[in-house]
VOPAGU-2260 file (C-alpha; in pm, 1 decimal, decimal comma):
REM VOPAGU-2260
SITE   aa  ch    i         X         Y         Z
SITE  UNK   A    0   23709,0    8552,3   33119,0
SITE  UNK   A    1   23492,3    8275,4   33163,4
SITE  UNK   A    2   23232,6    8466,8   33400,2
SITE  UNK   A    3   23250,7    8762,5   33190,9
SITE  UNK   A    4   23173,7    8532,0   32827,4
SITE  UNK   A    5   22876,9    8358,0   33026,1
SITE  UNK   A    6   22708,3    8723,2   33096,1
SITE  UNK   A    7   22726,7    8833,9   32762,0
SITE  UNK   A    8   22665,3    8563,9   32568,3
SITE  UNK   A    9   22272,9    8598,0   32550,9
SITE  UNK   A   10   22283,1    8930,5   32415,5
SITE  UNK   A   11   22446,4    8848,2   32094,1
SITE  UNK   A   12   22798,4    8740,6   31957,0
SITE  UNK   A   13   22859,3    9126,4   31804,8
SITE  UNK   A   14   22821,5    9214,4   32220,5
SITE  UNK   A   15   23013,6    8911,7   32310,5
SITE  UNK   A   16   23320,8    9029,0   32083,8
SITE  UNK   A   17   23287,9    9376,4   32248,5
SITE  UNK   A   18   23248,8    9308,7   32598,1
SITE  UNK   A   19   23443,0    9014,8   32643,6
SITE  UNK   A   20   23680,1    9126,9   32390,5
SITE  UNK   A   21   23705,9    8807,9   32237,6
SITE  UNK   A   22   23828,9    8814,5   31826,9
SITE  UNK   A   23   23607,8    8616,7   31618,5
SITE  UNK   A   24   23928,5    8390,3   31563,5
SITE  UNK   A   25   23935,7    8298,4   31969,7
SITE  UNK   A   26   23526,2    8250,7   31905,2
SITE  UNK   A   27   23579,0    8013,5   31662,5
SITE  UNK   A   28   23865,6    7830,3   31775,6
SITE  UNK   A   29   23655,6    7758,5   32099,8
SITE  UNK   A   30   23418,3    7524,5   31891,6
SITE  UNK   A   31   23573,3    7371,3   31548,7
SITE  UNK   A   32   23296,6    7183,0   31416,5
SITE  UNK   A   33   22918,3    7281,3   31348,1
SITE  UNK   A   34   22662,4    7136,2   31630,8
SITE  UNK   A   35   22307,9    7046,6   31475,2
SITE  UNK   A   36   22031,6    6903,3   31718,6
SITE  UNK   A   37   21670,9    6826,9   31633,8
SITE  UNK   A   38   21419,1    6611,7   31441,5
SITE  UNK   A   39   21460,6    6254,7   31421,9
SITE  UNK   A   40   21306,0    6283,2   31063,3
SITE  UNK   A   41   21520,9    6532,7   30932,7
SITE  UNK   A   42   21882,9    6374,4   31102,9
SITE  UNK   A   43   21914,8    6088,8   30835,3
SITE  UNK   A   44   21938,6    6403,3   30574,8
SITE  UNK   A   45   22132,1    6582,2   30745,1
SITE  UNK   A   46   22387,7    6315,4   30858,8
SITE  UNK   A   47   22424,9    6206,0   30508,7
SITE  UNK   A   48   22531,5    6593,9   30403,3
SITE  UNK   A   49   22755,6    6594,7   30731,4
SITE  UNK   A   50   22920,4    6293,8   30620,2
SITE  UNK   A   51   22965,7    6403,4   30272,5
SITE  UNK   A   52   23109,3    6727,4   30388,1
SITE  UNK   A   53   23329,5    6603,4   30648,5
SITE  UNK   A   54   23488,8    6345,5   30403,7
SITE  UNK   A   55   23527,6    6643,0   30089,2
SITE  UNK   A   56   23649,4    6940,0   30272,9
SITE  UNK   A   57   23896,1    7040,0   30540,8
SITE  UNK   A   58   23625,8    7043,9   30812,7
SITE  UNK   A   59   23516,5    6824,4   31099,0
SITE  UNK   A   60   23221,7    6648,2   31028,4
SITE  UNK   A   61   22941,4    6853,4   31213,4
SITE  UNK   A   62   22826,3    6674,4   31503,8
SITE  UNK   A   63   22423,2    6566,2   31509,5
SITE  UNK   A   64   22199,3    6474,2   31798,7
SITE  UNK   A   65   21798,7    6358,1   31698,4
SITE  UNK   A   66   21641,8    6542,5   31986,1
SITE  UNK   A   67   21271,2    6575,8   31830,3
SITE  UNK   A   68   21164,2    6901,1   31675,0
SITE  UNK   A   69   21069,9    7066,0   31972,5
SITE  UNK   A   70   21342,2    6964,0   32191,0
SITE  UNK   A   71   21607,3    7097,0   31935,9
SITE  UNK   A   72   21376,4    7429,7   31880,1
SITE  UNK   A   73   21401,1    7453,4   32326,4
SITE  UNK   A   74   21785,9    7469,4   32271,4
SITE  UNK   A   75   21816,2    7649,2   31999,5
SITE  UNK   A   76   21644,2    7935,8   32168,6
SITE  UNK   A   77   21850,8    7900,5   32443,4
SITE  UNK   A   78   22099,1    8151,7   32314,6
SITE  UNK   A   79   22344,7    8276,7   32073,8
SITE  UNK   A   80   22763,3    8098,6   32142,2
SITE  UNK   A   81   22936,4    7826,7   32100,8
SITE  UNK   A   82   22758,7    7660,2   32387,6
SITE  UNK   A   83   22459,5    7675,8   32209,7
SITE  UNK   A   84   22397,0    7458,3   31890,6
SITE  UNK   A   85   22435,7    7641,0   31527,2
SITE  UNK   A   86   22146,9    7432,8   31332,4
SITE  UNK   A   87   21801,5    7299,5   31427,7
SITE  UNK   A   88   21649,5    7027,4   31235,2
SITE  UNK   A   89   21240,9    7058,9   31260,3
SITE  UNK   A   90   20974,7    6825,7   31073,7
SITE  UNK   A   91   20762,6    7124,8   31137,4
SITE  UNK   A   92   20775,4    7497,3   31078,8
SITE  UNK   A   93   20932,3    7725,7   31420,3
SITE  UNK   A   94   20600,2    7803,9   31651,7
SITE  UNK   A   95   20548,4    8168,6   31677,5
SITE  UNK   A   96   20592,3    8103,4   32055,0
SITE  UNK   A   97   20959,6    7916,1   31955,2
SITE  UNK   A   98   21038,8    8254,1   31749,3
SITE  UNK   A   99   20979,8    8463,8   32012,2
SITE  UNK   A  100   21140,8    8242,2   32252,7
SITE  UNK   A  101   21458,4    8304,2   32036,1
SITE  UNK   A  102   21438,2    8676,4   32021,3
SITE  UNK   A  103   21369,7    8688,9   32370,7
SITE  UNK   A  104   21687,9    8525,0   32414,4
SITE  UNK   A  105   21929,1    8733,0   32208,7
SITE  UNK   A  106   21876,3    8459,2   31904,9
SITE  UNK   A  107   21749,9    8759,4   31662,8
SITE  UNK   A  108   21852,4    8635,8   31318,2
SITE  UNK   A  109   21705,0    8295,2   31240,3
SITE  UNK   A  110   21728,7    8177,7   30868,6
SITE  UNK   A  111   21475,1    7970,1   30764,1
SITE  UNK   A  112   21535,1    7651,1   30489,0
SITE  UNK   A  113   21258,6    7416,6   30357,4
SITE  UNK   A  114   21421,4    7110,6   30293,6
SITE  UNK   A  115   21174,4    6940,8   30110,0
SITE  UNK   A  116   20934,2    6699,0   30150,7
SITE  UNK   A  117   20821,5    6360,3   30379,3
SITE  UNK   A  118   20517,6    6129,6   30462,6
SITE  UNK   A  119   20437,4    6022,8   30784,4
SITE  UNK   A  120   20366,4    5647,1   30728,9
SITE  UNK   A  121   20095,0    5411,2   30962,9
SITE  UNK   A  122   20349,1    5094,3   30889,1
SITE  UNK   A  123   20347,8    4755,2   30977,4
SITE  UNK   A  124   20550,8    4393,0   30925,1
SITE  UNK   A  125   20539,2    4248,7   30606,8
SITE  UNK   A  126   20435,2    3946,2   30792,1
SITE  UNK   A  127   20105,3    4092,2   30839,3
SITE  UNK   A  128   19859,0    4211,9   30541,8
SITE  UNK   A  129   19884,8    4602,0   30465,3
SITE  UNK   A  130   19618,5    4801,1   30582,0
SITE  UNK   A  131   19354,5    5034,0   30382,0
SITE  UNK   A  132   19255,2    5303,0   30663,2
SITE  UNK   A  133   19113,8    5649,3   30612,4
SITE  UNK   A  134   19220,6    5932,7   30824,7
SITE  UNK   A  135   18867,8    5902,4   30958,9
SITE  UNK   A  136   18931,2    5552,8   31115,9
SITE  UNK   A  137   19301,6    5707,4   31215,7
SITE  UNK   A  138   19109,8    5911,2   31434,0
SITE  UNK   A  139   18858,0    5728,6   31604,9
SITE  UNK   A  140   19149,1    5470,3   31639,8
SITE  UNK   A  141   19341,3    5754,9   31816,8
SITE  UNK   A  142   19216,6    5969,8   31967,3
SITE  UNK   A  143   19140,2    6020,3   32324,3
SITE  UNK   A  144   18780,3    6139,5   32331,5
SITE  UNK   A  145   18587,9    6053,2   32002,2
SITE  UNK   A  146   18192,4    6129,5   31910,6
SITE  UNK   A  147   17902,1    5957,3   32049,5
SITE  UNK   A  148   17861,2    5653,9   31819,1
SITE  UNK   A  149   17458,9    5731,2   31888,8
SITE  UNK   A  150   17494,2    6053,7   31661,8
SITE  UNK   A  151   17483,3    6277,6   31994,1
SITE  UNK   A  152   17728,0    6605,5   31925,3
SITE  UNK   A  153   17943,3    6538,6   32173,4
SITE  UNK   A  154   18277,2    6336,3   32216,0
SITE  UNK   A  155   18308,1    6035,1   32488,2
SITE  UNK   A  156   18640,1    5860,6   32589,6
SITE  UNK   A  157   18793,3    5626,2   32325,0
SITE  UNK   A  158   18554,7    5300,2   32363,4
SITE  UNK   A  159   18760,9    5130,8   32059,5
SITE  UNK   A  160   18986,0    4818,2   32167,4
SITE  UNK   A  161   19005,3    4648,1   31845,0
SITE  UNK   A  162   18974,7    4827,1   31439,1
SITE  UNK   A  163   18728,2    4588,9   31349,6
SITE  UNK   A  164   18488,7    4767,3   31601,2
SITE  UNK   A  165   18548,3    5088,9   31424,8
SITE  UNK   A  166   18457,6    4915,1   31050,8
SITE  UNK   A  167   18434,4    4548,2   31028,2
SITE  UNK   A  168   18682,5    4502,1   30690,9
SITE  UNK   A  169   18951,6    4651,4   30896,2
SITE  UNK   A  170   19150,0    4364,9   31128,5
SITE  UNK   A  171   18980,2    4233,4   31401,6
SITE  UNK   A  172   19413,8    4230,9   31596,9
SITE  UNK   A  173   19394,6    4496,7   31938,6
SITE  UNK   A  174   19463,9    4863,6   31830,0
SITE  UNK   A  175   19842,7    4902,1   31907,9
SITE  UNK   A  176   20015,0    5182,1   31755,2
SITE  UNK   A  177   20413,6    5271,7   31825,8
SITE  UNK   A  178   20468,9    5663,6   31765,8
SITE  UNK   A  179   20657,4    5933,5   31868,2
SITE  UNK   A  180   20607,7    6189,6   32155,7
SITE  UNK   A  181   20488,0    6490,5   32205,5
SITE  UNK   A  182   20825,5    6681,5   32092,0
SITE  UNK   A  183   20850,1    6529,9   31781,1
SITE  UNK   A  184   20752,6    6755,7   31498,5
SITE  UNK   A  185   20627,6    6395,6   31367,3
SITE  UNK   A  186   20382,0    6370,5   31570,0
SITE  UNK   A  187   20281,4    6735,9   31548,7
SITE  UNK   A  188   20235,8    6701,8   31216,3
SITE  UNK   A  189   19997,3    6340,5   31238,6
SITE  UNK   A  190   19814,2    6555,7   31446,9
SITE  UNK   A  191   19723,1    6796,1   31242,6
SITE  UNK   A  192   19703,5    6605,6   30927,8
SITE  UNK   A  193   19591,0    6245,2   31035,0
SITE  UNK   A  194   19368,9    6279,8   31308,4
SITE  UNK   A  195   19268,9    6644,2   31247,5
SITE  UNK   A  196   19193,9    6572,0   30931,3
SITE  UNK   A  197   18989,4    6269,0   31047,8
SITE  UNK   A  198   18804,4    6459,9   31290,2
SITE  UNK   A  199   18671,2    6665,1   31054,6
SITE  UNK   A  200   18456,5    6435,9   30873,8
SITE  UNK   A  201   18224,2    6459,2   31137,0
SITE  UNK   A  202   18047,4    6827,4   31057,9
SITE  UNK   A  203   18007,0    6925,7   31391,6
SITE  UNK   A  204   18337,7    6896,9   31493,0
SITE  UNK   A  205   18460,9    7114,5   31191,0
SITE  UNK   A  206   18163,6    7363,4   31260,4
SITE  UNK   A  207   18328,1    7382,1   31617,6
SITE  UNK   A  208   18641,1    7540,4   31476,3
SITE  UNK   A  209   18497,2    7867,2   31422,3
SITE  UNK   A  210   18281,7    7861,9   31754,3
SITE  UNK   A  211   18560,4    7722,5   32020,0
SITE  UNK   A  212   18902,1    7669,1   31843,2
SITE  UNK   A  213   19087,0    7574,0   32197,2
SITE  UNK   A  214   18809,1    7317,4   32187,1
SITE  UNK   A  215   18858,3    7201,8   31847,3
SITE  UNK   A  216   19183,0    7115,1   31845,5
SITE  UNK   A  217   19140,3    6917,8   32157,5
SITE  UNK   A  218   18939,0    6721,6   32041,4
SITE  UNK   A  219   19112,1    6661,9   31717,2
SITE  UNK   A  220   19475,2    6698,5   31861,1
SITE  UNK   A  221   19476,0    6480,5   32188,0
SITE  UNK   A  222   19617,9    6110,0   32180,4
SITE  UNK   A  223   19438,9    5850,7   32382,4
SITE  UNK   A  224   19664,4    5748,7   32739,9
SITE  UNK   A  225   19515,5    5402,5   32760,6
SITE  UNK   A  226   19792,4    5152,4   32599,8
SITE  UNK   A  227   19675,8    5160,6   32255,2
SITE  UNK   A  228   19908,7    5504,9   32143,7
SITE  UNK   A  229   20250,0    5360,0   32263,6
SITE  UNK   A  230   20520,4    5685,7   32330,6
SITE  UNK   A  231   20826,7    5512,7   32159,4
SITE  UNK   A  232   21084,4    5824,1   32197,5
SITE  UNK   A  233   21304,2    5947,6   31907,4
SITE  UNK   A  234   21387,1    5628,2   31719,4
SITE  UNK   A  235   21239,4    5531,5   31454,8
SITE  UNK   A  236   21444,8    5214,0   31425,9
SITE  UNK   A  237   21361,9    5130,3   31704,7
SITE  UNK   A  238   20977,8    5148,9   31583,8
SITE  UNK   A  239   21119,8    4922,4   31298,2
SITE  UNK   A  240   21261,0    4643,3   31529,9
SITE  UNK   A  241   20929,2    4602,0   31757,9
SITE  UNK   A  242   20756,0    4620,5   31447,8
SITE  UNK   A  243   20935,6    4319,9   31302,1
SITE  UNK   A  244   20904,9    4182,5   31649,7
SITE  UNK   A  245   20525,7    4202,4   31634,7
SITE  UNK   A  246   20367,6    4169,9   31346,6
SITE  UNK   A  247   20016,5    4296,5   31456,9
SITE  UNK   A  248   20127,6    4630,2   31585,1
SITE  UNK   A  249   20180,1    4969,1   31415,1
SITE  UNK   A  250   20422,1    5229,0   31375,6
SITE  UNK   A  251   20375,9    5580,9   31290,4
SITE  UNK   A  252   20738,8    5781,1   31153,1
SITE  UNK   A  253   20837,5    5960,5   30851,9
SITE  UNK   A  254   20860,3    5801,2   30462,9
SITE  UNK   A  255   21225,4    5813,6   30471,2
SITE  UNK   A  256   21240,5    5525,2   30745,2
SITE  UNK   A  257   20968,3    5331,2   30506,4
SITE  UNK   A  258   21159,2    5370,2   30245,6
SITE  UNK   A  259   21510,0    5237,3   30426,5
SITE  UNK   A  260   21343,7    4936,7   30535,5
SITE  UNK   A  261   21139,1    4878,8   30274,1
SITE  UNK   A  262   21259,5    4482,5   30279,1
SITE  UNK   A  263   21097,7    4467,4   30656,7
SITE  UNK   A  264   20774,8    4666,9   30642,0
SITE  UNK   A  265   20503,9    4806,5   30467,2
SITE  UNK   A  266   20287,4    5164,7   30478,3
SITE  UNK   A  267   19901,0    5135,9   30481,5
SITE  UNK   A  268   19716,8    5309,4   30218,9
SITE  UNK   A  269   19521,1    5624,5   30344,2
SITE  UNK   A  270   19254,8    5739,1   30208,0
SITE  UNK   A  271   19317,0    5537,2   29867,6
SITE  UNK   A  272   19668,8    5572,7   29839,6
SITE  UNK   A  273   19996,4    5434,1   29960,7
SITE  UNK   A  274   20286,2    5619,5   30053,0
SITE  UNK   A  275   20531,0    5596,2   29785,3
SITE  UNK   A  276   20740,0    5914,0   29616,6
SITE  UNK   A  277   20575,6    6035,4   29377,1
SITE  UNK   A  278   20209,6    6025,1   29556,3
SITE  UNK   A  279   20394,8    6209,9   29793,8
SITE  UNK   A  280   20552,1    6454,8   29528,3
SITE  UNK   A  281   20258,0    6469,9   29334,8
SITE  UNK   A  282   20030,9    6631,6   29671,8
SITE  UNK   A  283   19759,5    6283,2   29616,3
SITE  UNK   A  284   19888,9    6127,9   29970,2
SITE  UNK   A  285   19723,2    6334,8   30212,2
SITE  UNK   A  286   19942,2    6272,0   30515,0
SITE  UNK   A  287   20258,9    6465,8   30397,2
SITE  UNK   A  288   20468,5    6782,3   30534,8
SITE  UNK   A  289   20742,9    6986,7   30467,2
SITE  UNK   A  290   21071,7    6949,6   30679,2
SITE  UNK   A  291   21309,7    7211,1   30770,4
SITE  UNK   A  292   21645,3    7356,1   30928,2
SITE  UNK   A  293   21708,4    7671,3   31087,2
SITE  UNK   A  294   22050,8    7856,4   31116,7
SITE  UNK   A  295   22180,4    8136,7   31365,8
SITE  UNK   A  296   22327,3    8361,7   31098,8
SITE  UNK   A  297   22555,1    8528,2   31401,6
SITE  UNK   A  298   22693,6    8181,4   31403,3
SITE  UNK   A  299   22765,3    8135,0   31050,1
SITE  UNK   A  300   23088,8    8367,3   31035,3
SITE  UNK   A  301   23245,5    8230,4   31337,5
SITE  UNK   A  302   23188,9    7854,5   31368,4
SITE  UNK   A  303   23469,6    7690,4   31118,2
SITE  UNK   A  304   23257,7    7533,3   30817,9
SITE  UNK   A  305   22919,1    7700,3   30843,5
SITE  UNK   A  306   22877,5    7875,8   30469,8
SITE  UNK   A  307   22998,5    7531,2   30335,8
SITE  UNK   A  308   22798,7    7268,4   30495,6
SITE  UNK   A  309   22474,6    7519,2   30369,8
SITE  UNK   A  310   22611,0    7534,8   30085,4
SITE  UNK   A  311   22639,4    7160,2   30055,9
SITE  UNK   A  312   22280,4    7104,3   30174,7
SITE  UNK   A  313   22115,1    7323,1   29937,1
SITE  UNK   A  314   22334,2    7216,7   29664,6
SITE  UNK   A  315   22164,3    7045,5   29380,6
SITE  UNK   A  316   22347,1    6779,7   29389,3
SITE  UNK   A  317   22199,3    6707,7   29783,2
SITE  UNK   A  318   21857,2    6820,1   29766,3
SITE  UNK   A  319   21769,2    6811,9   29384,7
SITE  UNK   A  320   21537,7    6565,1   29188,2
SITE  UNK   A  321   21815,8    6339,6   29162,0
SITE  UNK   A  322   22047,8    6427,9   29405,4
SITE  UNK   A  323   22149,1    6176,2   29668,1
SITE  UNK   A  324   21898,5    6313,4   29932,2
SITE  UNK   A  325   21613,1    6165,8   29693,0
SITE  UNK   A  326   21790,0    5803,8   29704,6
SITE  UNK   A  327   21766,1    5824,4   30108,0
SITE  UNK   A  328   21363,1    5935,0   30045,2
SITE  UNK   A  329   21339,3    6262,9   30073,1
SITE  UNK   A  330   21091,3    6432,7   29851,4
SITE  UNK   A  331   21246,3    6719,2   29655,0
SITE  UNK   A  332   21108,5    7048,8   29596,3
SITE  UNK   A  333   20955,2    7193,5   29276,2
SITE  UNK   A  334   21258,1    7356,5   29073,7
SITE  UNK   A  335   21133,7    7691,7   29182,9
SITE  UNK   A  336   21081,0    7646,6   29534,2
SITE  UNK   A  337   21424,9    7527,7   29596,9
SITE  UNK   A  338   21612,8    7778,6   29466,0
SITE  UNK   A  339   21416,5    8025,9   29628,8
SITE  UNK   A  340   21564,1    7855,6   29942,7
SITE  UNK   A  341   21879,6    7829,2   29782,5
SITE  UNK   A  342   21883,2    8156,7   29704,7
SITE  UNK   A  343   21792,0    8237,3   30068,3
SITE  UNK   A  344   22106,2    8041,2   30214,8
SITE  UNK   A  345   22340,8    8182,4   30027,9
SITE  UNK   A  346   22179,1    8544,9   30116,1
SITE  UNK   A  347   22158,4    8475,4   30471,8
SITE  UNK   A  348   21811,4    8601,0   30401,7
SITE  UNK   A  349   21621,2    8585,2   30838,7
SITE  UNK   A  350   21293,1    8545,1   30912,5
SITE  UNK   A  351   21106,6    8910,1   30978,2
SITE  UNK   A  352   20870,7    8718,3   31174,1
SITE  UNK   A  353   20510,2    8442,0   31205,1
């Protein structure tokens, strides 16, 4: 039975049932609680709703593991069964090459739910004053290659040790910045929106865009190697401790955490404003993204608990203005928005496609 479930299982669980001739009662009873991996970001949500859940139905409390955005999207894919997890967390949309991934694994229904909204914060101790940084100053703090300061069009490696040598008001402390890796959804999303969006102040580097776009985003996208960008894996309390252990270093994670351990540190203002809710709400903090899960719907009728737990995430009462999602930071959705998504959970309505 066993070699005979571990050939079919990639094709699909309708194949699985008729192959193996497993019922969907034997499927389920293999696996009796929901398995959700993925971004770091989006687990505090979700663990509150699995919590909830667990406690106010007959259900196990689905079981969570924060392994970054893209490492929960890598086993996601993997396959459809119970081997497989049901949910991925992402603080990023699916890559096209994730989606196809998927499909190319028998993973051919994928519903897609916008959870709402975050910030990604440049924090610090409160022992320290808060920092006023642009997105420019992100970036030539950052990244790996930035432009000639002589005005030349081209980029040079990182000369920057210290902010003050990128603009005197800023602190004259060594550039040391805790953040996550490269399979955190986090720090696609800084990225794209920090350092990207830094890198295009300089015209010639948004001009290159349109002429070499593998170029581009390069030069935009890549994080210096040389101490100052400090990999700091999928904890974001850990961030907070070494932050609170020193007070002239950085940390880069999502409001949420800011807004936890708002007693212990502080966000910088970017570009003018401060993280806080409703400049993230309102669209005036630039550095903000939307955050995500994504469900196998072959999953849903066979893994006890499924329907509910969506149902309890996109429940009002979780994810609405003053549901209890908002009092653990996360930024709700515009009434419309949401029950689109809403309405797309309880349809079971798949992505057709990127």
């Amino acid at each position: 039975m066993k070699k005979i479930f571990k050939k079919t299982v990639l094709t699909g669980v309708a194949s699985l049932f008729l192959i193996s001739g497993l019922s969907t009662a034997t499927f389920a009873s293999s696996r009796d609680y929901i398995s959700i991996v993925g971004s770091s970001t989006v687990y505090p949500f979700a663990t509150v709703v699995a919590e909830k859940f667990g406690k106010a139905t007959r259900f196990k409390t689905p079981k969570i593991e924060s392994t970054g955005s893209g490492g929960g999207m890598k086993l996601f894919c993997a396959g459809v069964g119970v081997q497989h997890p049901d949910i991925t967390n992402a603080s990023r949309r699916i890559k096209k090459s994730e989606f196809e991934k998927c499909q190319d694994n028998g993973v051919k229904d994928i519903v897609e739910v916008k959870v709402g909204y975050d910030g990604i914060v440049l924090a610090n101790s409160k022992q320290s004053p808060v920092m006023k940084i642009s997105r420019k100053e992100i970036y030539l703090a950052l990244a790996k290659e930035v432009p000639d300061p002589s005005g030349a069009e081209k980029v040079i490696p990182n000369p920057y040790k210290t902010w003050n040598e990128i603009n005197p008001s800023l602190p004259n402390i060594k550039i040391e910045v805790l953040g996550p890796p490269p399979t955190s959804g986090t720090r696609d999303a800084f990225a794209e929106l920090a350092l990207e969006g830094g890198a295009k102040s300089f015209p010639w580097i948004k001009a290159l865009k349109k002429k070499d776009k593998k170029e581009y985003k390069r030069i935009c996208h890549t994080v210096r190697e040389d101490g100052a960008y400090i990999e700091a894996g999928e904890n974001d309390n850990l961030i907070i401790q070494k932050l609170e252990a020193n007070p002239k270093a950085f940390g880069v994670f999502g409001f949420s955490f800011l807004d936890q351990n708002i007693d212990k540190i502080q966000g910088s203002y970017i570009d003018g404003k401060q993280p806080t809710f409703d400049a993230i709400a309102d669209g005036d903090y630039a550095v903000s993204r939307p955050l995500f899960f994504y469900v196998k719907k072959d999953h849903v009728s066979v893994i006890p608990g499924m329907k509910e737990y969506l149902g309890e995430f996109s429940s009002d009462k979780a994810w609405g203005p003053d549901g209890y999602l908002a009092d653990k930071g996360l930024i709700p959705m515009p009434d419309a928005e949401r029950q689109s998504f809403a309405d797309d959970v309880k349809n079971l309505t798949t992505l057709k496609g990127l």
